[in-house]
C-alpha positions as a Markdown table, in Angstrom:
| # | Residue | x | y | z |
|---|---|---|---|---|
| 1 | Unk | 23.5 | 20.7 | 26.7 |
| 2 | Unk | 22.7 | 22.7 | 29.9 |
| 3 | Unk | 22.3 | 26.6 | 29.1 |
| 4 | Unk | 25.7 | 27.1 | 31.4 |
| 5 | Unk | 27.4 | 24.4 | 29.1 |
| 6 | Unk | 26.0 | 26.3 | 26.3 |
| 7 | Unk | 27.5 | 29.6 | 27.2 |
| 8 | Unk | 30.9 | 27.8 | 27.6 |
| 9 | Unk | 30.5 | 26.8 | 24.2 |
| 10 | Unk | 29.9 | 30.1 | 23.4 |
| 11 | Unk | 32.7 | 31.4 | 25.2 |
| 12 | Unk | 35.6 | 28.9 | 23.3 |
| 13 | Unk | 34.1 | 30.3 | 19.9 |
| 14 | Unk | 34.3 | 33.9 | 20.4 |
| 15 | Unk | 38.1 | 33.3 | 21.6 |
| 16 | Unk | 39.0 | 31.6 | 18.0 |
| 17 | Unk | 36.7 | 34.7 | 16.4 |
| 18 | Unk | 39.1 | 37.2 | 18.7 |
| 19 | Unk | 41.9 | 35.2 | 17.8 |
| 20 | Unk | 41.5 | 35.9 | 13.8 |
| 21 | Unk | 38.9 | 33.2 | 12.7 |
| 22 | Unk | 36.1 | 34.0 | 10.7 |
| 23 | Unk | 32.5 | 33.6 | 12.6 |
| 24 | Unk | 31.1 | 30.9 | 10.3 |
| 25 | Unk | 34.5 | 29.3 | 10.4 |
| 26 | Unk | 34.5 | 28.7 | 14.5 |
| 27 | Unk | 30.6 | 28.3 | 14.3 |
| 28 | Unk | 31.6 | 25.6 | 11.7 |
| 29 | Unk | 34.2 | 24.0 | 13.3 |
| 30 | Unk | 32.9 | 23.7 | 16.7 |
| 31 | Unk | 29.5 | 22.0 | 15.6 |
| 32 | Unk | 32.0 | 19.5 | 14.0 |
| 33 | Unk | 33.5 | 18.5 | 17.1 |
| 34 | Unk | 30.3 | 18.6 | 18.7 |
| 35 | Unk | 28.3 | 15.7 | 17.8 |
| 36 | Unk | 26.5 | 15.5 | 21.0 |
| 37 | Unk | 24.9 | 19.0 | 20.3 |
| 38 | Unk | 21.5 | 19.1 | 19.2 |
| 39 | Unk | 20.0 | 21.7 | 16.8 |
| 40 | Unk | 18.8 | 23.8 | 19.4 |
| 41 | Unk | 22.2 | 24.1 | 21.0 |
| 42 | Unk | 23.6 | 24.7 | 18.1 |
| 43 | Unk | 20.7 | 27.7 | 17.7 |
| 44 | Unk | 21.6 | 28.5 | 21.4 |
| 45 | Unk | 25.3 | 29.1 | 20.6 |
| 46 | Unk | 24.7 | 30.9 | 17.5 |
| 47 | Unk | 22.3 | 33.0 | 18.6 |
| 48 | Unk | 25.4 | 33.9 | 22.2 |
| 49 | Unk | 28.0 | 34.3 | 19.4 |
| 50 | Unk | 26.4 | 37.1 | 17.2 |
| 51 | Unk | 25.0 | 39.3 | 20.2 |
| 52 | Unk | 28.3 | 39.6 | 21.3 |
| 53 | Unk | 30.1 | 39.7 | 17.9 |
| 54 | Unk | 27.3 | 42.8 | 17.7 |
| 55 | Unk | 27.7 | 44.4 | 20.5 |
| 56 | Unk | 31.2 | 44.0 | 20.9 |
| 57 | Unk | 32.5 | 46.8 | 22.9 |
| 58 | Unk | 29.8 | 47.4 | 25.2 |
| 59 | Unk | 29.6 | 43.8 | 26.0 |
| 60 | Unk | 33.3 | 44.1 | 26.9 |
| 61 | Unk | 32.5 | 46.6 | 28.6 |
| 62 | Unk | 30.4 | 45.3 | 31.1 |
| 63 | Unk | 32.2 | 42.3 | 31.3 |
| 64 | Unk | 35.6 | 43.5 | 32.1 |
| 65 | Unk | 37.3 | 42.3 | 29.2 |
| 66 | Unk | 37.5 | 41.7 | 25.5 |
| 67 | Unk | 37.9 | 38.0 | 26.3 |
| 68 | Unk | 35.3 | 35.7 | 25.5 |
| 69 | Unk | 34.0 | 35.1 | 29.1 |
| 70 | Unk | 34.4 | 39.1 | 29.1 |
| 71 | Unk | 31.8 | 39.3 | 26.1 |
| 72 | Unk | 29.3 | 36.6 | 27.6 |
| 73 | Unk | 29.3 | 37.8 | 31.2 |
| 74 | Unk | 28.9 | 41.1 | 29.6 |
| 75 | Unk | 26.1 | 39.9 | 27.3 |
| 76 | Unk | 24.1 | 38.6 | 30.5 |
| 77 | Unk | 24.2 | 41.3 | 32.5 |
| 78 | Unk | 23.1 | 43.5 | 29.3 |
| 79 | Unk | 20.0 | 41.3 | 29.8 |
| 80 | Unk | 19.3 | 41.7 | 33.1 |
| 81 | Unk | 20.5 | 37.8 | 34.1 |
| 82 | Unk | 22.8 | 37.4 | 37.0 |
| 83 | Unk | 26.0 | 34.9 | 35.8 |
| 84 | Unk | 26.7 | 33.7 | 39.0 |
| 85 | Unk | 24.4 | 30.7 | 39.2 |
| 86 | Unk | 25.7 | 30.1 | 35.8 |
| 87 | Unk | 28.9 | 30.3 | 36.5 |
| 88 | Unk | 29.7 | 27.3 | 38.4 |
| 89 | Unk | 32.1 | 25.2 | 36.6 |
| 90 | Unk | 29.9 | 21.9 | 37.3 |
| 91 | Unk | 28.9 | 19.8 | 34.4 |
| 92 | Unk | 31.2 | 21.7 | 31.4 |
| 93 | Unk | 29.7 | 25.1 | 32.9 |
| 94 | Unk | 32.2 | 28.7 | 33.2 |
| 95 | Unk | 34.2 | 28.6 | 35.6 |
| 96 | Unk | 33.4 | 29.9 | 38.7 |
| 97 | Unk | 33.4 | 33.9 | 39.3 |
| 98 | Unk | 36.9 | 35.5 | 40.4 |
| 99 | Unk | 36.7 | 37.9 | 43.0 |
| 100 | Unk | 36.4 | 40.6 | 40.4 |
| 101 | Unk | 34.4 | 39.4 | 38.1 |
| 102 | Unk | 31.6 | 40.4 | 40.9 |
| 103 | Unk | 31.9 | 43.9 | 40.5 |
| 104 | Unk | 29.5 | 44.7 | 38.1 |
| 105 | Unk | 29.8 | 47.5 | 35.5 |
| 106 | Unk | 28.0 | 50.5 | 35.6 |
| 107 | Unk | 26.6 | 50.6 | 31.7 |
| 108 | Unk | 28.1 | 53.8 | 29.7 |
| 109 | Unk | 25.2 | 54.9 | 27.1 |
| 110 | Unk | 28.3 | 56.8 | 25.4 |
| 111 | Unk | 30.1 | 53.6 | 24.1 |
| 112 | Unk | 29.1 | 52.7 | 20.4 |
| 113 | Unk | 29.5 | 49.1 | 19.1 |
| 114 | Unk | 31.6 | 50.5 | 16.1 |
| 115 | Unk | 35.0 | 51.0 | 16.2 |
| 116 | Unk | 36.4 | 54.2 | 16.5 |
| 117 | Unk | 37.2 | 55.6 | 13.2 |
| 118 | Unk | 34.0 | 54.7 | 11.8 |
| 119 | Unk | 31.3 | 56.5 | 14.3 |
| 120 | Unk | 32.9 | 59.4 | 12.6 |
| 121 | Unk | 32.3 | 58.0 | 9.3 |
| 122 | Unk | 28.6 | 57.2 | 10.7 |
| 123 | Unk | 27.8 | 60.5 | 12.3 |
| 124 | Unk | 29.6 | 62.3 | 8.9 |
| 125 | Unk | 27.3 | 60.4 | 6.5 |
| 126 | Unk | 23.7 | 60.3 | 8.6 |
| 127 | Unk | 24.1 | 63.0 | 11.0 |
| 128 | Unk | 24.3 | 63.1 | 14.8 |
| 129 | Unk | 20.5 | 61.7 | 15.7 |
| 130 | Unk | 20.7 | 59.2 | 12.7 |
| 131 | Unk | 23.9 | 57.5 | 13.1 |
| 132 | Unk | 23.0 | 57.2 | 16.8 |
| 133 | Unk | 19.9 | 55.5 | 15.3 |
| 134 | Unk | 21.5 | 53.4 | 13.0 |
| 135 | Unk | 24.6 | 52.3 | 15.6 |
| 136 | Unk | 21.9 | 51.2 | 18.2 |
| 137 | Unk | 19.9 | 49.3 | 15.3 |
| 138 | Unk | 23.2 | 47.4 | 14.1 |
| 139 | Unk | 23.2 | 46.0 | 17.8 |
| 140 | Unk | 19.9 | 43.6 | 17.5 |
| 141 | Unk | 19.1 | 40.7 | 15.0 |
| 142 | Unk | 17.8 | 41.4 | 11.1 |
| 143 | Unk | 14.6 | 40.3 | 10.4 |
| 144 | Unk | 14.4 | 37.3 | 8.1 |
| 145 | Unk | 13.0 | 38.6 | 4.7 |
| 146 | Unk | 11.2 | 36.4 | 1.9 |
| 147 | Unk | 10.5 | 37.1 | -1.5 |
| 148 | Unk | 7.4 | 35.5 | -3.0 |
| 149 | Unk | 8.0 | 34.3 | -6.6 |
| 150 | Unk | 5.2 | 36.3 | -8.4 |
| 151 | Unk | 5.7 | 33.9 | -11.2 |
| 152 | Unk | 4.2 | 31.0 | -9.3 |
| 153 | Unk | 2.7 | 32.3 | -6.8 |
| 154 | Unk | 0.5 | 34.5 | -5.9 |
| 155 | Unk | 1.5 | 36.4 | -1.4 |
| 156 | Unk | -1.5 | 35.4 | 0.3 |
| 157 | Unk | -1.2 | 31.9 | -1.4 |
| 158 | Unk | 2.6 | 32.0 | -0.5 |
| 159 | Unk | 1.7 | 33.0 | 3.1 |
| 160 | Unk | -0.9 | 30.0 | 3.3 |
| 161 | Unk | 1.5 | 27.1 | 2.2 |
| 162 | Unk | 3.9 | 28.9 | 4.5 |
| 163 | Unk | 1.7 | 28.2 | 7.5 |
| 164 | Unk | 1.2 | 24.9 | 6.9 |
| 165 | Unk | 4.6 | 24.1 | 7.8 |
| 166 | Unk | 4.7 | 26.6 | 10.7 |
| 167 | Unk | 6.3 | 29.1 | 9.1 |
| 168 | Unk | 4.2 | 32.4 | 9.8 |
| 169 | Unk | 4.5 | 35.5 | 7.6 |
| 170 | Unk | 3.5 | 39.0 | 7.3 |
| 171 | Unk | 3.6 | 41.4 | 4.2 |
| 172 | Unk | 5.7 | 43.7 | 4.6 |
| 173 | Unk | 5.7 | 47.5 | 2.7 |
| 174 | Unk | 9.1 | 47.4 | 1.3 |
| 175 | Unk | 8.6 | 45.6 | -1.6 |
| 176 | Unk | 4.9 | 43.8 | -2.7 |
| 177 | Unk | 6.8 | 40.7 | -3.1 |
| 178 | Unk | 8.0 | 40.7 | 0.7 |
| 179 | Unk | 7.2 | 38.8 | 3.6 |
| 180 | Unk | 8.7 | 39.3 | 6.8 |
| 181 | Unk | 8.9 | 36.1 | 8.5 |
| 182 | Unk | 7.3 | 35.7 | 12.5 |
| 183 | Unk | 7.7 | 32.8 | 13.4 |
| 184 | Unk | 9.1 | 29.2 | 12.1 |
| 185 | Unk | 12.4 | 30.7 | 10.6 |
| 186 | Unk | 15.0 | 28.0 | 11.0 |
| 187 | Unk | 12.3 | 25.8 | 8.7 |
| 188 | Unk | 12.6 | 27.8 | 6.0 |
| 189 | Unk | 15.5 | 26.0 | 4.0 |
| 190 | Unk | 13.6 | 22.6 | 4.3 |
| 191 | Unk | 10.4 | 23.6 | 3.2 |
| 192 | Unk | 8.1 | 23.0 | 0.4 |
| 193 | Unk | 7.5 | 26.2 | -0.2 |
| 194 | Unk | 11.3 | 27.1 | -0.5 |
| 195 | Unk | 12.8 | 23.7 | -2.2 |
| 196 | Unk | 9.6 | 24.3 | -4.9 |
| 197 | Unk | 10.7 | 28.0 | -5.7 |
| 198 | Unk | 7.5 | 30.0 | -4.1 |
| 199 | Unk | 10.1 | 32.1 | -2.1 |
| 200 | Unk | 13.2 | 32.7 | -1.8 |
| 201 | Unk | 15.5 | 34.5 | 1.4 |
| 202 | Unk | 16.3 | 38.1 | 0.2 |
| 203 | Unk | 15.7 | 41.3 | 2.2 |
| 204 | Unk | 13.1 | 43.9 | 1.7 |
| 205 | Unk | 15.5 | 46.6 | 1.0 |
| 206 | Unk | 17.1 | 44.2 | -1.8 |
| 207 | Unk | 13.9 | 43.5 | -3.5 |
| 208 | Unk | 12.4 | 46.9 | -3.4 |
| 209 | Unk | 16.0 | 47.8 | -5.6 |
| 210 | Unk | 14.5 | 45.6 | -8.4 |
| 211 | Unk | 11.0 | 47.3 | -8.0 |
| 212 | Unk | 12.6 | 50.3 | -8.6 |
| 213 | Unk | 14.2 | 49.5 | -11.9 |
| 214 | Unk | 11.2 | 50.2 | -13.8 |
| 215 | Unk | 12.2 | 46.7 | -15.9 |
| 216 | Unk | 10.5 | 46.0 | -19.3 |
| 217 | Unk | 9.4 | 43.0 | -21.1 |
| 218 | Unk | 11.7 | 42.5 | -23.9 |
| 219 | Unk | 14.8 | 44.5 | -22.3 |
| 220 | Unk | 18.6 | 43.0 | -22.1 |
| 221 | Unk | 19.5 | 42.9 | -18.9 |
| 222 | Unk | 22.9 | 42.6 | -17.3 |
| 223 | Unk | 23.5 | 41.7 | -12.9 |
| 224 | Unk | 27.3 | 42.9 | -13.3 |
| 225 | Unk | 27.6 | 41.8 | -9.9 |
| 226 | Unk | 25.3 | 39.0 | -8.9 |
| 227 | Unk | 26.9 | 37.4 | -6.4 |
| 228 | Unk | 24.8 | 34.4 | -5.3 |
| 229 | Unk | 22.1 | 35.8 | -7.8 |
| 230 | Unk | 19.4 | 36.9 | -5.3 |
| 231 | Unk | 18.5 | 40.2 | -7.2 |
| 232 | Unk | 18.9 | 38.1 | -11.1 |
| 233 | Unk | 16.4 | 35.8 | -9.9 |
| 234 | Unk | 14.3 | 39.1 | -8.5 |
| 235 | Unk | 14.9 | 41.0 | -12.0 |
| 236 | Unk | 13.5 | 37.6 | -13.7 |
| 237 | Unk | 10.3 | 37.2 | -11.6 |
| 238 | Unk | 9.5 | 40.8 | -12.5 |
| 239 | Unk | 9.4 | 41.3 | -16.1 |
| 240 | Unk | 10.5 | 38.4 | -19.4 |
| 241 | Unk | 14.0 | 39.5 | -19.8 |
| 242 | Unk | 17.2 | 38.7 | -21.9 |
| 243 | Unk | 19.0 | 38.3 | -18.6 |
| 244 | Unk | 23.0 | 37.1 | -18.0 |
| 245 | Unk | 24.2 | 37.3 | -14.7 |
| 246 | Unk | 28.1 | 37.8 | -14.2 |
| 247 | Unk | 30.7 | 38.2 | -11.0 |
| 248 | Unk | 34.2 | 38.7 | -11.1 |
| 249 | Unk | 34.1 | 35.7 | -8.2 |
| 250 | Unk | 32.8 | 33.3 | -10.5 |
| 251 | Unk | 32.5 | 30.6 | -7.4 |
| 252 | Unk | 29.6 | 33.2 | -6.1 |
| 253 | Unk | 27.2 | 32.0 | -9.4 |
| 254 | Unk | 28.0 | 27.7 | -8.8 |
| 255 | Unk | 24.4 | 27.2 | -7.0 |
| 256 | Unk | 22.2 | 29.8 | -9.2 |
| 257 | Unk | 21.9 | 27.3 | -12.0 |
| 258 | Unk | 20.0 | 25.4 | -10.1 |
| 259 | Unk | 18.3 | 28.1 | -8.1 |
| 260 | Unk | 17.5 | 29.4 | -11.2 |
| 261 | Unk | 15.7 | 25.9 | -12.5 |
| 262 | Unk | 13.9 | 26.3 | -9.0 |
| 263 | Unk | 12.8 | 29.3 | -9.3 |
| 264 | Unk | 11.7 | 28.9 | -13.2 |
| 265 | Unk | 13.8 | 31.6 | -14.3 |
| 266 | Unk | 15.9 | 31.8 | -17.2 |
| 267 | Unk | 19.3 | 33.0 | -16.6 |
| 268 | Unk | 22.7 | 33.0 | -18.7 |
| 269 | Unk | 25.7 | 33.2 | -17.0 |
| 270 | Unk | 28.3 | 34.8 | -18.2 |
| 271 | Unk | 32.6 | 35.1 | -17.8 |
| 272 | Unk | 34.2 | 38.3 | -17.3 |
| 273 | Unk | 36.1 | 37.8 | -21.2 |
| 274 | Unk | 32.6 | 36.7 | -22.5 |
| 275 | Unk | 31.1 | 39.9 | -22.1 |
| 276 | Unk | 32.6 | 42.6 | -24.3 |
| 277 | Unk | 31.0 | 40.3 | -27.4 |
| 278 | Unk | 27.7 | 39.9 | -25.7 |
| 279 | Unk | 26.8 | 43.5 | -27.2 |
| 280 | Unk | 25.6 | 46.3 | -24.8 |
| 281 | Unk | 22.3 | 46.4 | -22.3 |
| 282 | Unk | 19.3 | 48.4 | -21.9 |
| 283 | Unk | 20.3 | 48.0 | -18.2 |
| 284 | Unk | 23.3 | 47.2 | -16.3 |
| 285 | Unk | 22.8 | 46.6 | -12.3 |
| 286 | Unk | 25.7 | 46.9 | -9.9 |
| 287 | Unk | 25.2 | 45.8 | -6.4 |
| 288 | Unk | 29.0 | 46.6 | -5.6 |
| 289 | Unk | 31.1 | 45.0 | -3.3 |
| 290 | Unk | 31.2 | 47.9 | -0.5 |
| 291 | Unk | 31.5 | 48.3 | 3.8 |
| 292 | Unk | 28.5 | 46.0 | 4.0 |
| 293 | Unk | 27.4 | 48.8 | 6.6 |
| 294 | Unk | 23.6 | 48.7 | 6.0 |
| 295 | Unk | 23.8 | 44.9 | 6.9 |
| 296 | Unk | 26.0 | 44.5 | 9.6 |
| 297 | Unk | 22.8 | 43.0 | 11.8 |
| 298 | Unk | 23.5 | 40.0 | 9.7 |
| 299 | Unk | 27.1 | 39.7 | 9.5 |
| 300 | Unk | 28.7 | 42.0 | 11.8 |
| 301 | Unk | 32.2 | 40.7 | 12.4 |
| 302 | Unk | 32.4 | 43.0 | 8.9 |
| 303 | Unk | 32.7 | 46.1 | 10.9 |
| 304 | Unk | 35.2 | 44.9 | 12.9 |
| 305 | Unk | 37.2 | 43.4 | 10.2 |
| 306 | Unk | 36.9 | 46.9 | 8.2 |
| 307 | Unk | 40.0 | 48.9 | 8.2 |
| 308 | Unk | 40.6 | 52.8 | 7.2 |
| 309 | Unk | 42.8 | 51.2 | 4.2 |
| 310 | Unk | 40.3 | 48.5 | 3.1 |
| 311 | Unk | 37.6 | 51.2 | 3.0 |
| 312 | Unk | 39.9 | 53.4 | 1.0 |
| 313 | Unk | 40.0 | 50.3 | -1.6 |
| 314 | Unk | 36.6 | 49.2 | -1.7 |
| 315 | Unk | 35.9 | 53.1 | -3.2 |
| 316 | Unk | 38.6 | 52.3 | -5.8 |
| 317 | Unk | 36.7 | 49.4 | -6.6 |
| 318 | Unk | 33.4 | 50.6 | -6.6 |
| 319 | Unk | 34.8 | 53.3 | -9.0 |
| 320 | Unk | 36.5 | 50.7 | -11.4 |
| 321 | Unk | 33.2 | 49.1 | -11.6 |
| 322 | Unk | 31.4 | 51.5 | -12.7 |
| 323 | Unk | 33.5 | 52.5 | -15.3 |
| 324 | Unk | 33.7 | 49.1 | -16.6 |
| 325 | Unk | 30.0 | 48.3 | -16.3 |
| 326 | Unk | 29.2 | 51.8 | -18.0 |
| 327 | Unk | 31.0 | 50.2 | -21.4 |
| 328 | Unk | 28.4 | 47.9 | -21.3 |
| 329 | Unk | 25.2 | 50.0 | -21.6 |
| 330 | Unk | 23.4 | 50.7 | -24.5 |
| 331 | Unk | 23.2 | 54.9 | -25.7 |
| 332 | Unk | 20.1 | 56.0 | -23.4 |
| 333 | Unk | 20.5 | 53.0 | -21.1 |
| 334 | Unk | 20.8 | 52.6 | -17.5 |
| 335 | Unk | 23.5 | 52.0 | -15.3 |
| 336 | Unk | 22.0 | 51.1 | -11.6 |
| 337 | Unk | 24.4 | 51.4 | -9.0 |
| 338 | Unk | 23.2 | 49.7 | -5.7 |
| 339 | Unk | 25.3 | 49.1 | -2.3 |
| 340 | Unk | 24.2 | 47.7 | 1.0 |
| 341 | Unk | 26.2 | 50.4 | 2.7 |
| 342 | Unk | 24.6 | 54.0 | 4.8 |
| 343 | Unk | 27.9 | 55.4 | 3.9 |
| 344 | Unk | 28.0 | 58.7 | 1.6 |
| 345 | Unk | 31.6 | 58.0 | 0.1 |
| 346 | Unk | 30.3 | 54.7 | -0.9 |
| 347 | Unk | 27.4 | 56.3 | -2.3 |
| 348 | Unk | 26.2 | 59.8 | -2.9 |
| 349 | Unk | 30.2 | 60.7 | -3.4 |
| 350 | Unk | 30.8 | 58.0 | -5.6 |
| 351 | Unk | 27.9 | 59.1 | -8.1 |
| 352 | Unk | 29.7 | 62.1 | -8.1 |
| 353 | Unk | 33.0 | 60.9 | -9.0 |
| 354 | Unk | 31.3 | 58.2 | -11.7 |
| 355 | Unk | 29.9 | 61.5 | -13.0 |
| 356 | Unk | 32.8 | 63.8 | -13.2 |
| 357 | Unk | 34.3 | 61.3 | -15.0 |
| 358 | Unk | 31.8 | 60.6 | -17.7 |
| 359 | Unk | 30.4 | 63.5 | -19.2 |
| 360 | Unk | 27.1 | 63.2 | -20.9 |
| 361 | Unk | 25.3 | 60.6 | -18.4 |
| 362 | Unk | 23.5 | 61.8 | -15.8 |
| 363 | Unk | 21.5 | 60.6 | -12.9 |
| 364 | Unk | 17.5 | 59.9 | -13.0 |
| 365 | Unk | 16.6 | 58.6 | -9.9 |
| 366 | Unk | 18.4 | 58.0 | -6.3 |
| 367 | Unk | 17.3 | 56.5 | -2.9 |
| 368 | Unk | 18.2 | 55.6 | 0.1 |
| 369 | Unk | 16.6 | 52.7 | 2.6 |
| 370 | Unk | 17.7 | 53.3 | 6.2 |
| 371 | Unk | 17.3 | 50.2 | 9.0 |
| 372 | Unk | 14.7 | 52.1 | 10.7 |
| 373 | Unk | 12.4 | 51.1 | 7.7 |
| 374 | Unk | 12.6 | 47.3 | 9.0 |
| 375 | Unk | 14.6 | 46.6 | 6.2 |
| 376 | Unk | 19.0 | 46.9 | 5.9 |
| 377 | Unk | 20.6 | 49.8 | 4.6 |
| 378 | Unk | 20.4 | 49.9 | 0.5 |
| 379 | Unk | 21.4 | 52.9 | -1.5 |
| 380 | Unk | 20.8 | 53.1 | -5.4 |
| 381 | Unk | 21.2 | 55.4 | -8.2 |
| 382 | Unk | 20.4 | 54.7 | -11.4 |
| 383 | Unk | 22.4 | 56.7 | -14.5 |
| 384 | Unk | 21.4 | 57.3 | -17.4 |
| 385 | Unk | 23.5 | 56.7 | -20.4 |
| 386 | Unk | 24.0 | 60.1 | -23.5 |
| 387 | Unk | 21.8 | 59.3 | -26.1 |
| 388 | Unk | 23.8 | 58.0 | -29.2 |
């Protein structure tokens, strides 16, 4: 594919993604019609769609529309590249510039890539400078994170295995098990290194949670909410555990079995009825389903998709949660409540209501990991049960 035919690619998806279709889904579907594109087109057209699924309105902006030719003009002349000679409907290229399509946009610094209702939310829960910060951050691409699997293998080694299939790494300070990766990304999935277990894809932010848990040898462990089972496999690296793994999705857990054998971790998995008889924990973690804020870099259609109603919900989940997961921890245990959200009523406020509401437990340790760290937004605090 030329790079014009490329951005007409790029163009047809983000209409199906303004249209209601999920960003994977149009990614997705469009590769399957597209046998004739290679993996660096497909790279090429991935890497058009999420910039301007990113930067949203102030690609609009300076393309004069919300279109999808209004989003990629827009995202060229954010970087400086002139769409005219690309523009030329030869050879499955744009079509040609209209007569107003010329006029180029003067770039307004006050337009935020957020919609409206939540830059207050933003600027309420980080402040003025720090949401401004945060906004601008949630613009560019995440880094790609890897965890090294202390239990075979030791970072430098990790790091040297790495390199020999191109793949070049740097510690990072998040987390002493994190690498953040330089160069040699899209290998990653069909490496050694990654098909024998030495690392696994999981964000700085994410592993430095499990750091912070302060895990035993010995204890019983519950990941209340494991989704795909990136922070289990995390917890089991980090200390010999009694550790089940659960999610109300239970289609989120089908590929950690096998992960898990990867890996060399032992890991039960357990049904929402199985575990009122499984006895209580010494510590129960909740990565709970939330805005998704702190990691909009990687999938940032979600802050689009959010809605004033959906956010209301998600704290009336986050709430029953916690109640429900608190049943579960032992007298003097620990309830660790984790989001991948920079919001305060998705975290700060809801400590407060989890506490109101359960007398006796109170809260031992808190933090907060903003994306100026490197890493995406994480918040935990962890709550400690009454004594019996």
């Amino acid at each position: 594919m030329t790079p014009a035919a490329r951005l007409q690619a790029a163009i047809e998806i983000l209409e199906q993604i303004l249209d209601g279709s999920a960003v994977e889904q149009a990614l997705t579907g469009w590769a399957r019609r597209s046998r004739y594109a290679g993996s660096k087109d497909r790279a090429a057209v991935r890497d058009h769609v999420f910039s301007s699924v990113r930067q949203m309105n102030s690609h609009a902006a300076l393309g004069g529309a919300r279109t999808g030719r209004g989003l990629i003009l827009g995202a060229l002349r954010s970087g400086g590249v002139d769409p005219e000679p690309l523009f030329t409907g030869e050879r499955h290229a744009p079509a040609a510039l209209s007569e107003g399509e010329f006029e180029r946009a003067v770039p307004d610094l006050s337009i935020v890539d957020l919609p409206e209702w939540l830059w207050g939310a933003f600027q309420s829960s980080l402040g003025a400078d720090k949401a401004h910060d945060a906004e601008l951050a949630l613009r560019d691409r995440a880094p790609v994170f890897l965890r090294v699997n202390s239990t075979k293998a030791s970072v430098s080694h990790a790091q040297e295995v790495l390199a020999e299939g191109g793949i070049e790494t740097v510690p990072h300070p998040s987390a002493s098990t994190a690498l953040i990766v330089e160069r040699g990304e899209r290998a990653i999935r069909n490496s050694r290194p990654y098909l024998d277990g030495l690392v696994e894809l999981q964000d700085g932010a994410s592993q430095a949670i499990v750091e912070r848990l302060n895990l035993q040898n010995g204890m019983r462990v519950l990941d209340y909410c494991a989704g795909g089972g990136g922070k289990t496999l995390a917890m089991a690296a980090a200390a010999r555990l009694e550790l089940v793994a659960h999610d109300a999705a239970e289609q989120r857990l089908r590929d950690l079995p096998e992960r898990a054998k990867r890996a060399g971790a032992k890991v039960k998995i357990a049904k929402t009825h199985d575990l009122k008889s499984m006895g209580r924990f010494d510590l129960v973690l909740c990565d709970a389903p939330c805005s998704g804020s702190g990691s909009w870099r990687r999938a940032p259609e979600g802050k689009w998709r959010l809605t004033p109603d959906r956010f209301a919900e998600l704290q009336d989940i986050q709430a029953s949660i916690l109640a429900a997961a608190a049943q579960l921890v032992k007298p003097g245990g620990v309830l660790s409540y984790a989001t991948c959200s920079l919001l305060v009523p998705e975290n700060s406020a809801q400590v407060d209501r989890f506490l109101d509401h359960h007398p006796g437990w109170s809260v031992h340790d808190t933090h907060q990991w903003f994306l100026d760290e490197g890493t995406d937004g994480f918040f935990l605090a962890q709550l400690q049960a009454p004594a019996a």
